[in-house]
DSSP file (Angstrom, degrees, kcal/mol; ACC not computed):
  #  RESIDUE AA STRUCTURE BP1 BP2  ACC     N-H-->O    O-->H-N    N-H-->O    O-->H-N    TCO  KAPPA ALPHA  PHI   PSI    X-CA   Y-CA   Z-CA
    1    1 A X              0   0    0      0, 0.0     2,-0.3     0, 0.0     0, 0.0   0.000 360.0 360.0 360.0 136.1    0.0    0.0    0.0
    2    2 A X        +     0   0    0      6,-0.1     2,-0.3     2,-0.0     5,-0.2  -0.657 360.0 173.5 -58.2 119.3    1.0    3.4   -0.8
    3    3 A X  B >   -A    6   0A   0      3,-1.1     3,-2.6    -2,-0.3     0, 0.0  -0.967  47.3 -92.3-139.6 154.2    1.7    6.3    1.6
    4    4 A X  T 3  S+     0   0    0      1,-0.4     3,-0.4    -2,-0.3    -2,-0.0   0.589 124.7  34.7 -66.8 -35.5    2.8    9.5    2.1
    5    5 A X  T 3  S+     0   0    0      1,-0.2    -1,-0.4    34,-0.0    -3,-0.0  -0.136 125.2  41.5-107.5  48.1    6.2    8.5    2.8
    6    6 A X  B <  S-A    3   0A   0     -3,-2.6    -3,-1.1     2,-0.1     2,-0.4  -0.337  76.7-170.7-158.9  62.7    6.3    5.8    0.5
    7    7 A X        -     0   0    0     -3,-0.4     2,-0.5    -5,-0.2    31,-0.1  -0.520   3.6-169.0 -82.6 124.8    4.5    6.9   -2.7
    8    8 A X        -     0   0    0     -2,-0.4     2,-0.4    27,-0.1    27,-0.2  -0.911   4.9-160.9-102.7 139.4    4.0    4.0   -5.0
    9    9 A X  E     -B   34   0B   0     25,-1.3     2,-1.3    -2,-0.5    25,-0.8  -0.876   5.3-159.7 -68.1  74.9    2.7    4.8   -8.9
   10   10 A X  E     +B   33   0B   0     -2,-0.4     2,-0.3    23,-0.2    23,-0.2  -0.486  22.1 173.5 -79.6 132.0    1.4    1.9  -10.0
   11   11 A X  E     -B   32   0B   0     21,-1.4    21,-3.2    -2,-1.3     2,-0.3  -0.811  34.0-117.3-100.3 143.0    1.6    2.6  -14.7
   12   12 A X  E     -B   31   0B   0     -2,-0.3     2,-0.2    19,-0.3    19,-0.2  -0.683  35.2-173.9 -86.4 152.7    0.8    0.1  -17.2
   13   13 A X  E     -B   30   0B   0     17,-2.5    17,-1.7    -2,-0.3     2,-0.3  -0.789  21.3-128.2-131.6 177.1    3.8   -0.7  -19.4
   14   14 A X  E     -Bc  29 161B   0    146,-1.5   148,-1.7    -2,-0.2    15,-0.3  -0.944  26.3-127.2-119.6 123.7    4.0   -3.0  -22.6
   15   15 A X        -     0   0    0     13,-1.2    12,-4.0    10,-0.4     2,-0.7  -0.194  24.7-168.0 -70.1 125.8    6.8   -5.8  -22.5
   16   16 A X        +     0   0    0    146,-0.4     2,-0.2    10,-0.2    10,-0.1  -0.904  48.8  27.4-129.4 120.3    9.1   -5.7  -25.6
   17   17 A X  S    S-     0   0    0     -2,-0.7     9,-0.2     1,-0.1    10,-0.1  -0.782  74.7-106.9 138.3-158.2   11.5   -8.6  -26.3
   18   18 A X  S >  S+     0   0    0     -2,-0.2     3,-1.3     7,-0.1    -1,-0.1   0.301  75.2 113.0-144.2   9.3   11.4  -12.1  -25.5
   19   19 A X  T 3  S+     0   0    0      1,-0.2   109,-0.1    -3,-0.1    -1,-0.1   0.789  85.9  38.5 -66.1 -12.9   13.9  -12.6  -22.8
   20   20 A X  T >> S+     0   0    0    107,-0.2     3,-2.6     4,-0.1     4,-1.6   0.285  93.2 170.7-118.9  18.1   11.4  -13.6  -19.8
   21   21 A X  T <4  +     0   0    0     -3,-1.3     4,-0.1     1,-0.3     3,-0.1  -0.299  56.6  22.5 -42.7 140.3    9.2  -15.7  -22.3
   22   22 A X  T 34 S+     0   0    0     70,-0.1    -1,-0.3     1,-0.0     3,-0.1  -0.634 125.0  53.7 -95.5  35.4    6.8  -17.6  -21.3
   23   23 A X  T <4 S+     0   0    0     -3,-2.6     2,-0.3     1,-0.4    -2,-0.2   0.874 128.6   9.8 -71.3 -57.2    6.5  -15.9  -18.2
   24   24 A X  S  < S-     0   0    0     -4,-1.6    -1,-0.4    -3,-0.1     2,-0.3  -0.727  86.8-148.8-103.6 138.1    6.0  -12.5  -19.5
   25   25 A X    >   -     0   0    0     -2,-0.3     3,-1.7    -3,-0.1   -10,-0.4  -0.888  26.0 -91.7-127.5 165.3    5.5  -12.5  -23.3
   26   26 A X  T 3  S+     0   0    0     -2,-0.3   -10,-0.2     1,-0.2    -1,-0.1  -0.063 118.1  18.3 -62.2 150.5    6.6   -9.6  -26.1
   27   27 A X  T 3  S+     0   0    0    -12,-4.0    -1,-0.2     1,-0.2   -11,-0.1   0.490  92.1 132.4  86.2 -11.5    3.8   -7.4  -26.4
   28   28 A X    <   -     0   0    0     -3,-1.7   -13,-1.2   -14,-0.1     2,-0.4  -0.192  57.6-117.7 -78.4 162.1    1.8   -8.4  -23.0
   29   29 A X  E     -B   14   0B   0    -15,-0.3   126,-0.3   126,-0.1     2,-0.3  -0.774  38.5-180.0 -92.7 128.4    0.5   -5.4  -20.5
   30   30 A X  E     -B   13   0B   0    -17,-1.7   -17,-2.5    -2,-0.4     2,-0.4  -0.870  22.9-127.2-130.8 178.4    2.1   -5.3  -17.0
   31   31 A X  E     -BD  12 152B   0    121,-0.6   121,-0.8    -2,-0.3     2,-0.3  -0.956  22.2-150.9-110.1 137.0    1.7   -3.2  -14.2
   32   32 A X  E     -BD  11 151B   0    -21,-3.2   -21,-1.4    -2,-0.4     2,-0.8  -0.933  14.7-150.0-100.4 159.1    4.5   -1.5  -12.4
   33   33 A X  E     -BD  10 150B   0    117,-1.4   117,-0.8    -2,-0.3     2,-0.4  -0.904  22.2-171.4-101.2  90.3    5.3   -0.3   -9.0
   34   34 A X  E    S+BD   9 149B   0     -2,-0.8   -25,-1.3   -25,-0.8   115,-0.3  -0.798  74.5  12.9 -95.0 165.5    7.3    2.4   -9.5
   35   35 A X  S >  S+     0   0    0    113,-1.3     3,-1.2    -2,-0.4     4,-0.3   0.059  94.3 119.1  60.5  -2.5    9.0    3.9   -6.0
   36   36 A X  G >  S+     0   0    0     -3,-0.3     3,-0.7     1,-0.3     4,-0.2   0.744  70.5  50.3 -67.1 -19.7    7.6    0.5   -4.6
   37   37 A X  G 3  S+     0   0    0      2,-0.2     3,-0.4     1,-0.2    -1,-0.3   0.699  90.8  76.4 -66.1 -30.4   11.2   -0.3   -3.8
   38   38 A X  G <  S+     0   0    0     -3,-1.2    -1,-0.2     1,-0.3    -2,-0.2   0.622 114.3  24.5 -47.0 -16.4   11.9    3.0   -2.0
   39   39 A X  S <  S+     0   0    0     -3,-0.7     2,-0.4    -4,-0.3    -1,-0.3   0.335 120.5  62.5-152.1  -5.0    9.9    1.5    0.9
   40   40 A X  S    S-     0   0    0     -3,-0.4     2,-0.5    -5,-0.2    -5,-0.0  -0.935  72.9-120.4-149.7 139.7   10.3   -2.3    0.3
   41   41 A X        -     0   0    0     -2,-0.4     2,-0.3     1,-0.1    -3,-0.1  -0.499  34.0-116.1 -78.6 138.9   12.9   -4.7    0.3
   42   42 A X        -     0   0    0     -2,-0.5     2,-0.2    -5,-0.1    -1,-0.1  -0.522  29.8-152.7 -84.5 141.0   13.5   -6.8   -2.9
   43   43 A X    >   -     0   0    0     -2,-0.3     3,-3.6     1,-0.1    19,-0.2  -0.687  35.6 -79.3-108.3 165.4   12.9  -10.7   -2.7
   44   44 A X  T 3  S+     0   0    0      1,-0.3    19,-0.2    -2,-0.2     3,-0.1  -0.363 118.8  11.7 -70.5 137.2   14.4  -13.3   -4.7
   45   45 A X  T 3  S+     0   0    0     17,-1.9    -1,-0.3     1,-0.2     2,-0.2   0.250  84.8 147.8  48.2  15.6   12.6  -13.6   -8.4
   46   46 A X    <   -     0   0    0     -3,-3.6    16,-2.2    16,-0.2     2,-0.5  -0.578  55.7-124.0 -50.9 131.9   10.7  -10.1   -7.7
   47   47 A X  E     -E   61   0B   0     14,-0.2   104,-1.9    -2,-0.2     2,-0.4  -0.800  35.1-157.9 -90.6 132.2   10.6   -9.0  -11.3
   48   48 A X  E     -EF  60 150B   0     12,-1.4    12,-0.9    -2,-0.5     2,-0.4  -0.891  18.1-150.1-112.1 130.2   12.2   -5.8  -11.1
   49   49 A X  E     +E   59   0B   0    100,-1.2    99,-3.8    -2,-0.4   100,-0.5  -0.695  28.5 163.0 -94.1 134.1   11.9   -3.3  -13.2
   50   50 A X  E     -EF  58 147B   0      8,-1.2     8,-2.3    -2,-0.4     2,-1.1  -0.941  43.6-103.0-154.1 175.0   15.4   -0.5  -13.6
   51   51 A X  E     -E   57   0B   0     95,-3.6     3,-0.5    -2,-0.4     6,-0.2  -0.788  39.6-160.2 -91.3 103.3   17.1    2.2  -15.9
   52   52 A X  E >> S-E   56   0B   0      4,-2.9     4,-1.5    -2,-1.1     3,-1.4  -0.543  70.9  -3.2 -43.3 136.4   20.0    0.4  -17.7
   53   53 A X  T 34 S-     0   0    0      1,-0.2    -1,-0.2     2,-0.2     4,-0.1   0.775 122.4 -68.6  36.6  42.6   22.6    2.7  -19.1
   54   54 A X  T 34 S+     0   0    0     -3,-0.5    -1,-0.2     1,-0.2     3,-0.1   0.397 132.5  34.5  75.2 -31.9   21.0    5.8  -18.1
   55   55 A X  T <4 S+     0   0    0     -3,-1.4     2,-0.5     1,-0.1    -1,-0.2   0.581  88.9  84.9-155.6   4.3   18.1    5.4  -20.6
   56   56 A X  E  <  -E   52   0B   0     -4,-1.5    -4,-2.9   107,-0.0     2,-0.6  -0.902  58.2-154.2-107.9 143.8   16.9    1.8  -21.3
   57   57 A X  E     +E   51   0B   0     -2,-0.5   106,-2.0    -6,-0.2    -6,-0.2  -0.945  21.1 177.6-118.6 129.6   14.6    0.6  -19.0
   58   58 A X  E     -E   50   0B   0     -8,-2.3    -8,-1.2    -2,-0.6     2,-0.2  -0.358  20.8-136.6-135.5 174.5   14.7   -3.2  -18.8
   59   59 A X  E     +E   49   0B   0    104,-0.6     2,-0.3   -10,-0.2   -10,-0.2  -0.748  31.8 156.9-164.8 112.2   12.8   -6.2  -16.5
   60   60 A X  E     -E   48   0B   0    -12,-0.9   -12,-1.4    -2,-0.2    67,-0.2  -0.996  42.8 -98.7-153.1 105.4   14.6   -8.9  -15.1
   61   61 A X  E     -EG  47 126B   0     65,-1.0     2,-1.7    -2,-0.3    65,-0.8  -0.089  35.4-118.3 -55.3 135.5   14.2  -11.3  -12.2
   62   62 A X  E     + G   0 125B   0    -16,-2.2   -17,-1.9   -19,-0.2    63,-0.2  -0.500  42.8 163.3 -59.7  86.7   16.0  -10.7   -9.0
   63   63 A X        +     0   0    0     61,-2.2     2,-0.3    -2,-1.7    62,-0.2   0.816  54.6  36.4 -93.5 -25.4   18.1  -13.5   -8.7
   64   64 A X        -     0   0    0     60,-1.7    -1,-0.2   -21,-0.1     2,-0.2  -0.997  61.4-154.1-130.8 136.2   20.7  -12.4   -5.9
   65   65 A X    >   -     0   0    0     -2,-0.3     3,-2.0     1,-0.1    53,-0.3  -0.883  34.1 -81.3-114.3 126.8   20.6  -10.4   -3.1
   66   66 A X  T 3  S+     0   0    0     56,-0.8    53,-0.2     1,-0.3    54,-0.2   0.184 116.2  18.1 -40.2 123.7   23.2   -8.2   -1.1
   67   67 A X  T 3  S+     0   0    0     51,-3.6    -1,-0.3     1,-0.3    52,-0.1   0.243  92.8 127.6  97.1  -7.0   25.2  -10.3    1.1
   68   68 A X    <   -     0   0    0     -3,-2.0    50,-1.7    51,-0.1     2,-0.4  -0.123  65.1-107.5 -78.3 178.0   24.4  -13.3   -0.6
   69   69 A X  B     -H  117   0C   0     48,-0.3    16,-1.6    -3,-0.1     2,-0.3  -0.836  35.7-167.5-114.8 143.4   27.7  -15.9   -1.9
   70   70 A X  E     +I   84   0D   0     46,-1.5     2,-0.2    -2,-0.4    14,-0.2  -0.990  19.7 141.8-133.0 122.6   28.0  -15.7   -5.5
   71   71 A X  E     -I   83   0D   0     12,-1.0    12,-1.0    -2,-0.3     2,-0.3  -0.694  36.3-136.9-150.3-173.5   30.3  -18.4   -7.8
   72   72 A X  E     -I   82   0D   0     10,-0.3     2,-0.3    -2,-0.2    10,-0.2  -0.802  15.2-160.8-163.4 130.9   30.1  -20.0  -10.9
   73   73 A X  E     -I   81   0D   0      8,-1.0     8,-1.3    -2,-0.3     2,-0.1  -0.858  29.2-108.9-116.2 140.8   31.0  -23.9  -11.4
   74   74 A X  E     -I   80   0D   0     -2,-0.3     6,-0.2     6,-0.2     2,-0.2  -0.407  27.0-150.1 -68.7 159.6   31.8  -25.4  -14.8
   75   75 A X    >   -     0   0    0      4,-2.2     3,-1.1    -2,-0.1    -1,-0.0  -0.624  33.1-100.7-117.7-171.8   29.1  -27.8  -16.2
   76   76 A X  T 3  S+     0   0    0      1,-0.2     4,-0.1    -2,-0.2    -2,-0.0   0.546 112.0  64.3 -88.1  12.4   30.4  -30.6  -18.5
   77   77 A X  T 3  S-     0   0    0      2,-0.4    -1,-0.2     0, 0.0     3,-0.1   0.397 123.7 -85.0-120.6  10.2   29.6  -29.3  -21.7
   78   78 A X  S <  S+     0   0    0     -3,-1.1    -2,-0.1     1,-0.4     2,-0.1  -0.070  93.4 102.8 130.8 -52.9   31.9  -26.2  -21.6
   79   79 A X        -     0   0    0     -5,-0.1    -4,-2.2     1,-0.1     2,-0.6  -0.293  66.6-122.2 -96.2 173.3   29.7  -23.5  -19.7
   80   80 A X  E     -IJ  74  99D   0     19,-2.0    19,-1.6    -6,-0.2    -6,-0.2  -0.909  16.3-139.4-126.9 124.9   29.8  -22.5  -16.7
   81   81 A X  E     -IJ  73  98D   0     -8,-1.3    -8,-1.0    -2,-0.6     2,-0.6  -0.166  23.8-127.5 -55.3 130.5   26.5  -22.7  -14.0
   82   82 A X  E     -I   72   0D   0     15,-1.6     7,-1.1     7,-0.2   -10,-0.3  -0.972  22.4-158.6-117.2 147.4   25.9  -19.7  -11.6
   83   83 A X  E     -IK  71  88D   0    -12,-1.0   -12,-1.0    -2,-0.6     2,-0.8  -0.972  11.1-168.9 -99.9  94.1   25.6  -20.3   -8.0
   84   84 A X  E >  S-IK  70  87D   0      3,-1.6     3,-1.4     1,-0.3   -14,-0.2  -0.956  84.8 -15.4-103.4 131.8   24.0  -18.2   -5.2
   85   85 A X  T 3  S-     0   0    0    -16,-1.6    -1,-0.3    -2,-0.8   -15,-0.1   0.871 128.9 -54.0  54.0  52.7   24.6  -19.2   -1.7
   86   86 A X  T 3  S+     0   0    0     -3,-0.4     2,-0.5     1,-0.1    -1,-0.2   0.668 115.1 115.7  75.5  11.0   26.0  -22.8   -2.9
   87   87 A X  E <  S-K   84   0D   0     -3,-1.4    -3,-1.6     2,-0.0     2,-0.8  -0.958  73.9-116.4-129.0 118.6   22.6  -23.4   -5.0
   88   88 A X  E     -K   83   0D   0     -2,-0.5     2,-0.4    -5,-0.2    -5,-0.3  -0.496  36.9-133.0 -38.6  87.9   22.4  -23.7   -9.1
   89   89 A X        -     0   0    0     -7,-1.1     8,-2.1    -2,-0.8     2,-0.3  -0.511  31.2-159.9 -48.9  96.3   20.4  -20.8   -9.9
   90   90 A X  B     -L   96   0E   0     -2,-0.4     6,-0.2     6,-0.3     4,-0.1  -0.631  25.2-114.1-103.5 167.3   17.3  -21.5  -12.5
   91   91 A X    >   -     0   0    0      4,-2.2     3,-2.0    -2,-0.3     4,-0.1   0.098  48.0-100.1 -55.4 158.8   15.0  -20.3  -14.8
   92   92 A X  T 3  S+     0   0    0      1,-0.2    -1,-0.1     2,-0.1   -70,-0.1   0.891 131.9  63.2 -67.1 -25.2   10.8  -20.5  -13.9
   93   93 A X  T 3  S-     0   0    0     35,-0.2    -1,-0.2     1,-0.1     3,-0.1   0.485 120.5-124.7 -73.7  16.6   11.3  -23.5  -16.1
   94   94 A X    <   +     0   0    0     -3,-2.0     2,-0.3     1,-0.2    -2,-0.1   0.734  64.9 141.8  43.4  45.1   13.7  -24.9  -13.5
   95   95 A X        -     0   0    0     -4,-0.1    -4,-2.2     1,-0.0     2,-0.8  -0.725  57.9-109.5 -91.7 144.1   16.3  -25.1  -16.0
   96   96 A X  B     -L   90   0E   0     -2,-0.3     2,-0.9    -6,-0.2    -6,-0.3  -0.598  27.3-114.1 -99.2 135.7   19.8  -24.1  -14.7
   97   97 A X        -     0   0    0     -8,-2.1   -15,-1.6    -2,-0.8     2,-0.4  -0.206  36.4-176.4 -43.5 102.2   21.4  -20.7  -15.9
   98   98 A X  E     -J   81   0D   0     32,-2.8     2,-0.5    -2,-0.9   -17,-0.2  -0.901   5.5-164.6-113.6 145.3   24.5  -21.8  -18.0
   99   99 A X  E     -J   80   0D   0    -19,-1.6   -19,-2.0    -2,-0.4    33,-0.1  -0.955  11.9-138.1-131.6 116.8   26.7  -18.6  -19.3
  100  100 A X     >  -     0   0    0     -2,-0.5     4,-3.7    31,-0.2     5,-0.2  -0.169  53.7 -68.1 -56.2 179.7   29.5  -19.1  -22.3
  101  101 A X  H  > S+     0   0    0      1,-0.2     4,-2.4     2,-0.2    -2,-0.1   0.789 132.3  47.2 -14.6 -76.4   32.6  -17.4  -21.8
  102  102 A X  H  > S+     0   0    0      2,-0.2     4,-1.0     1,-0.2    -1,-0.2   0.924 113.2  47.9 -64.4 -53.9   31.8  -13.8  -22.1
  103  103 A X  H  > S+     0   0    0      1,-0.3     4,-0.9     2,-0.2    -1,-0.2   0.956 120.1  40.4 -28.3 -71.8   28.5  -14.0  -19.7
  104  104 A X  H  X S+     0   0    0     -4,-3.7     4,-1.1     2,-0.2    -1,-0.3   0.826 107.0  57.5 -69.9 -18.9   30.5  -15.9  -17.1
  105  105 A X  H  < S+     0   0    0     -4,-2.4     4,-0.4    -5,-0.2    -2,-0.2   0.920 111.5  48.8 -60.5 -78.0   33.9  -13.8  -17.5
  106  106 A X  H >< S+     0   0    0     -4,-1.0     3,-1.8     2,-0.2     4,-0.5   0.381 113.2  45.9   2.3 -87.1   31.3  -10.5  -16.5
  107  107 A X  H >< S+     0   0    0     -4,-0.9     3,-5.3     1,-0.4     2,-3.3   0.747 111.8  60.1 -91.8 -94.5   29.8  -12.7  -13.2
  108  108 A X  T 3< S+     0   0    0     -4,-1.1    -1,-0.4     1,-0.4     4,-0.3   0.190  98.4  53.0 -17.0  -7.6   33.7  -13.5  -12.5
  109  109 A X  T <> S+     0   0    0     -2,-3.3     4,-2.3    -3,-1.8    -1,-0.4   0.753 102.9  54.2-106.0 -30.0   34.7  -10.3  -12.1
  110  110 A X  H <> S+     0   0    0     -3,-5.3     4,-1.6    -4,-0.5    -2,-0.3   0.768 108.8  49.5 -51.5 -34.8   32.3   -9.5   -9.6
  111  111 A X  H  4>S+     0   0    0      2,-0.2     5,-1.4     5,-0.1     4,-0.2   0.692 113.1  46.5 -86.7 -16.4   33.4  -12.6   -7.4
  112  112 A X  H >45S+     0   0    0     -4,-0.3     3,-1.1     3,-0.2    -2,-0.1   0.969 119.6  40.9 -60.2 -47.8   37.0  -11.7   -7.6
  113  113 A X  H 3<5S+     0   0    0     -4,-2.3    -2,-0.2     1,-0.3    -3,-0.1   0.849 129.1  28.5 -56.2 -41.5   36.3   -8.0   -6.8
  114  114 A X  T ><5S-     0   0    0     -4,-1.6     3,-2.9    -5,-0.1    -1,-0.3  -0.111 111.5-122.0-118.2  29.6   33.7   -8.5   -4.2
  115  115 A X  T < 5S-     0   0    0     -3,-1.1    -3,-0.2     1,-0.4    -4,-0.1   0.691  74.7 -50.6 -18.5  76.5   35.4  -12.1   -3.1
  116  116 A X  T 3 <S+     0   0    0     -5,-1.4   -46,-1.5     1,-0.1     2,-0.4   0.460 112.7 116.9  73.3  16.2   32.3  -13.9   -3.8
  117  117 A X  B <  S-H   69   0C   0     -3,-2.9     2,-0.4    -7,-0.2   -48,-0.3  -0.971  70.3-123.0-125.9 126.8   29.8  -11.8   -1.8
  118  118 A X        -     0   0    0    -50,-1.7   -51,-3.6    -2,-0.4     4,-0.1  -0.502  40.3-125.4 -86.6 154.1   27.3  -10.1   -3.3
  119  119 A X    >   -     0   0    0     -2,-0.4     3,-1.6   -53,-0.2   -53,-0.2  -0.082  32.5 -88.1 -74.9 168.5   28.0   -6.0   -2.1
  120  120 A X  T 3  S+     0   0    0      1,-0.2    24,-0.1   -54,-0.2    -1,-0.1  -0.197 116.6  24.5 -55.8 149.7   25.5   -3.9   -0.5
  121  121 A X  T 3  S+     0   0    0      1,-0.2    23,-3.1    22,-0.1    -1,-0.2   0.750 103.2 116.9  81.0  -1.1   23.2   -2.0   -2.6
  122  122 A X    <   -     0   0    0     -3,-1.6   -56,-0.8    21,-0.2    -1,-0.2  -0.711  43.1-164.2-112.3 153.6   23.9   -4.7   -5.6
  123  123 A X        -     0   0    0     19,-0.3     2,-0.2    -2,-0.2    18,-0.1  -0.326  19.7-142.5-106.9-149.7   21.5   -7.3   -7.4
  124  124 A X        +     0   0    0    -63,-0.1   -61,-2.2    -2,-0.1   -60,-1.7  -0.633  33.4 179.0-150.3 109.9   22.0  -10.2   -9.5
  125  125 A X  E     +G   62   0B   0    -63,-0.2    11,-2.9    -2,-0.2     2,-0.3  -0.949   8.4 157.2-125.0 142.4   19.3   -9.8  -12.1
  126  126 A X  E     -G   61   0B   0    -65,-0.8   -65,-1.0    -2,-0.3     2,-0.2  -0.997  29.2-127.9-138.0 163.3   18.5  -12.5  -15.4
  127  127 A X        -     0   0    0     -2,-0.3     2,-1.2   -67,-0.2     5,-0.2  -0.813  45.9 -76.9-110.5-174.0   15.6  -13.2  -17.4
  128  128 A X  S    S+     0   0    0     -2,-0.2     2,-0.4  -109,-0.1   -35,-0.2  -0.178  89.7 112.2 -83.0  31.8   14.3  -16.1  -18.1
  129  129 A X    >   -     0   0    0     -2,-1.2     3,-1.7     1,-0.1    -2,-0.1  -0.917  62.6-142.0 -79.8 102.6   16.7  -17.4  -20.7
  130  130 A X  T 3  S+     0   0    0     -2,-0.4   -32,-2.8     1,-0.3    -1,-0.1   0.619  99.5  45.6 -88.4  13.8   18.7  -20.2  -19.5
  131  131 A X  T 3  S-     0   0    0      1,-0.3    -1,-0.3   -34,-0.2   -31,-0.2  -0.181 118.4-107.2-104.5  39.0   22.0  -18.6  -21.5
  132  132 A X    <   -     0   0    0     -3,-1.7    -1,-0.3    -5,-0.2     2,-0.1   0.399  35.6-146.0  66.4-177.2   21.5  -15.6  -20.4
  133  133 A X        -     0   0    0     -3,-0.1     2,-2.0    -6,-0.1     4,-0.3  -0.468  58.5 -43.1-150.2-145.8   20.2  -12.4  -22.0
  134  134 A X  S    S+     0   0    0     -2,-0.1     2,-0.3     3,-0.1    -2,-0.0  -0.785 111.9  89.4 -95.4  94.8   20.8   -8.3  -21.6
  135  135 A X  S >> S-     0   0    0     -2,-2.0     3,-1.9    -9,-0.1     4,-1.1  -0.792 106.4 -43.6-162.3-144.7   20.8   -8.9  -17.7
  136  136 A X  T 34 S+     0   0    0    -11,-2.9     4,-0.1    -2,-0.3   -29,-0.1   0.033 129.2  68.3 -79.8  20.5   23.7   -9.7  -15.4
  137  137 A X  T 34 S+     0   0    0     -4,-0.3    -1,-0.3   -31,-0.1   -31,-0.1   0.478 116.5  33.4-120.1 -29.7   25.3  -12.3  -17.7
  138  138 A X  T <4 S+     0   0    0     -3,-1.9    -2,-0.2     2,-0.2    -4,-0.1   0.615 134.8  15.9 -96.5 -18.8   26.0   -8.7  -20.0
  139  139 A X  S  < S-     0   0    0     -4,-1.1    -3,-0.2     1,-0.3    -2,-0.1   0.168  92.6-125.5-152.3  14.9   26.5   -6.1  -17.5
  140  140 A X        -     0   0    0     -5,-0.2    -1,-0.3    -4,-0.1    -2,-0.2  -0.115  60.4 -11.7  89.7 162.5   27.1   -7.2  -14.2
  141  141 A X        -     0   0    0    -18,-0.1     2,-0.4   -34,-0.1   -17,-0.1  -0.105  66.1-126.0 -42.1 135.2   25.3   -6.4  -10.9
  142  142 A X        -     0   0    0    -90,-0.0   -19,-0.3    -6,-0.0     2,-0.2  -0.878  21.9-118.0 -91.9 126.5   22.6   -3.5  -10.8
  143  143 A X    >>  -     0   0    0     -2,-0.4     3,-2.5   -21,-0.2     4,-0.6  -0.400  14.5-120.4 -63.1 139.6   22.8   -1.0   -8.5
  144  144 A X  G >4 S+     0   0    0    -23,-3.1     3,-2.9    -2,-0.2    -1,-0.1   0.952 117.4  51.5 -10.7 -82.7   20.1   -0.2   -5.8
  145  145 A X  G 34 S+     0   0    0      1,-0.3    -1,-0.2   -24,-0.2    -2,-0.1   0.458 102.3  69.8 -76.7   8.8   19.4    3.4   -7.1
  146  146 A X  G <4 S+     0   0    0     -3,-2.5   -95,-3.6    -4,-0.1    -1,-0.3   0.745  77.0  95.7 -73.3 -39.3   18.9    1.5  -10.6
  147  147 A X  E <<  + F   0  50B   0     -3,-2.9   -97,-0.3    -4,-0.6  -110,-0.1  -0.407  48.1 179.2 -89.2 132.4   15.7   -0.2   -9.5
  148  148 A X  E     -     0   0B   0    -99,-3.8  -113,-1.3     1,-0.3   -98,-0.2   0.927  55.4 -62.4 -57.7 -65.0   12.2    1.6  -10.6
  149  149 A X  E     -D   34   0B   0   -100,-0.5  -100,-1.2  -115,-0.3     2,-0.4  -0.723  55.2 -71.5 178.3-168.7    9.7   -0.7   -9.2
  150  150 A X  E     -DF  33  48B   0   -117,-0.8  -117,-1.4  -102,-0.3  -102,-0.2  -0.999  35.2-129.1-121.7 118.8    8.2   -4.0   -9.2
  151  151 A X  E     -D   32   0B   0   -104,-1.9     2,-0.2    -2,-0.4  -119,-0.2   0.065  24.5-179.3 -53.2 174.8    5.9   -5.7  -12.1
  152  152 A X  E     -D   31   0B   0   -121,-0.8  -121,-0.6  -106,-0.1     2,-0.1  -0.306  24.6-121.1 159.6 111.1    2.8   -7.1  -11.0
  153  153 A X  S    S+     0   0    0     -2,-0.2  -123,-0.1  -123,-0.2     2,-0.1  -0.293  82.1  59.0-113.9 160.4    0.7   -8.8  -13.5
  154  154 A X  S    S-     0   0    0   -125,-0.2     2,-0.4    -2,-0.1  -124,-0.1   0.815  80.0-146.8 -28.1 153.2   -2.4   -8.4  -14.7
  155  155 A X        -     0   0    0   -126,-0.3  -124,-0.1     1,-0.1  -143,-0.1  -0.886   8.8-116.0-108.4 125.6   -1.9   -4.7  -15.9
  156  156 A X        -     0   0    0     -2,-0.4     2,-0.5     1,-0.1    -1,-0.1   0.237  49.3 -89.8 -13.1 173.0   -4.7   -1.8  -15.9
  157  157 A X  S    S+     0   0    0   -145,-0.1     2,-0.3     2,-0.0    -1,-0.1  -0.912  92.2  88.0-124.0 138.3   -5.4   -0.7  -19.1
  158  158 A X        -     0   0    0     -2,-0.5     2,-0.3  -145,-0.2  -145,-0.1  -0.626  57.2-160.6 142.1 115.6   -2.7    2.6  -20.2
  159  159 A X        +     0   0    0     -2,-0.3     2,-0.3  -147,-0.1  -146,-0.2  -0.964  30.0 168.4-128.5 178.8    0.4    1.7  -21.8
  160  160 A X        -     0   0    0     -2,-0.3  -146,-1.5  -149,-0.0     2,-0.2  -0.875  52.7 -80.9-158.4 158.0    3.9    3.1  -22.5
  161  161 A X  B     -c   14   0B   0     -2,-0.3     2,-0.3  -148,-0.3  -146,-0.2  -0.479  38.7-171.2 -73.3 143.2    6.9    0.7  -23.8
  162  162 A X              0   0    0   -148,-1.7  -146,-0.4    -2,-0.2  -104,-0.2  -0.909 360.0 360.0-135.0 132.0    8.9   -1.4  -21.6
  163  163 A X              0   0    0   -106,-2.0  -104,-0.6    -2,-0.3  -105,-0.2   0.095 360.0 360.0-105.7 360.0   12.3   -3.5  -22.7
């Protein structure tokens, strides 16, 4: 609930792309909570909505949370598995995230830097692709004072474009 010192906005948005397919499909109506983080903690697999780069605004499950253990393990076929807190992180299809090279070099620089912890103020966000997508597999941890709001499905009806 919304309040004076917590004003939440909930907008309709329209989802464009296909990275969190078949939760969220291209073209579908959501709702967001924008400021809803301003007042609220984010949980594991809230889909969170944040500004990329200053001007794309993207939607991504929360998959790791500040303070949480972050690694990557090889799988046998070449790619390499991400790990929070010692557990194989998957997809809603319970499929496990496996990251070629470049994905997992990204992840891997965060667990040297931050020696395996994710920092305060950080996420671990992917969508539902289990080789990643434009999420943390491409750019690394999002900051805190990235994140918009929160989706929350079905959406009024009012839209504006969403990536």
């Amino acid at each position: 609930m919304a309040s004076a010192d917590c004003p939440i906005s909930l907008q309709t948005r329209t989802v464009r792309g296909n990275s969190l397919f078949p939760v969220l499909q291209h073209g579908q109506e959501i709702a967001v909570e924008f400021g809803y983080y301003a007042c609220h903690p984010v949980q594991h697999d809230d889909l969170v909505v944040f500004q990329h780069a200053g001007t794309q605004t993207l939607i991504k499950f929360a998959k790791g949370l500040p303070g949480e253990r972050l690694a990557l393990q090889p799988a046998a076929d070449g790619l390499s598995e991400v790990l929070v807190n010692d557990q194989v992180l998957t997809n809603a299809q319970h499929e496990p995230y496996r990251l070629a090279s470049q994905g997992a070099k990204m992840l891997s620089l965060y667990i040297r830097d931050y020696h395996g912890v994710i920092p305060p103020h950080a996420y671990l966000v992917f969508g539902n692709l289990p080789h990643g997508s434009r999420d943390s597999s491409a750019f690394g941890l999002i900051g805190e004072s990235a994140l918009l709001g929160r989706t929350v499905v079905p959406a009024p009806p009012q839209t504006q474009e969403i990536r």
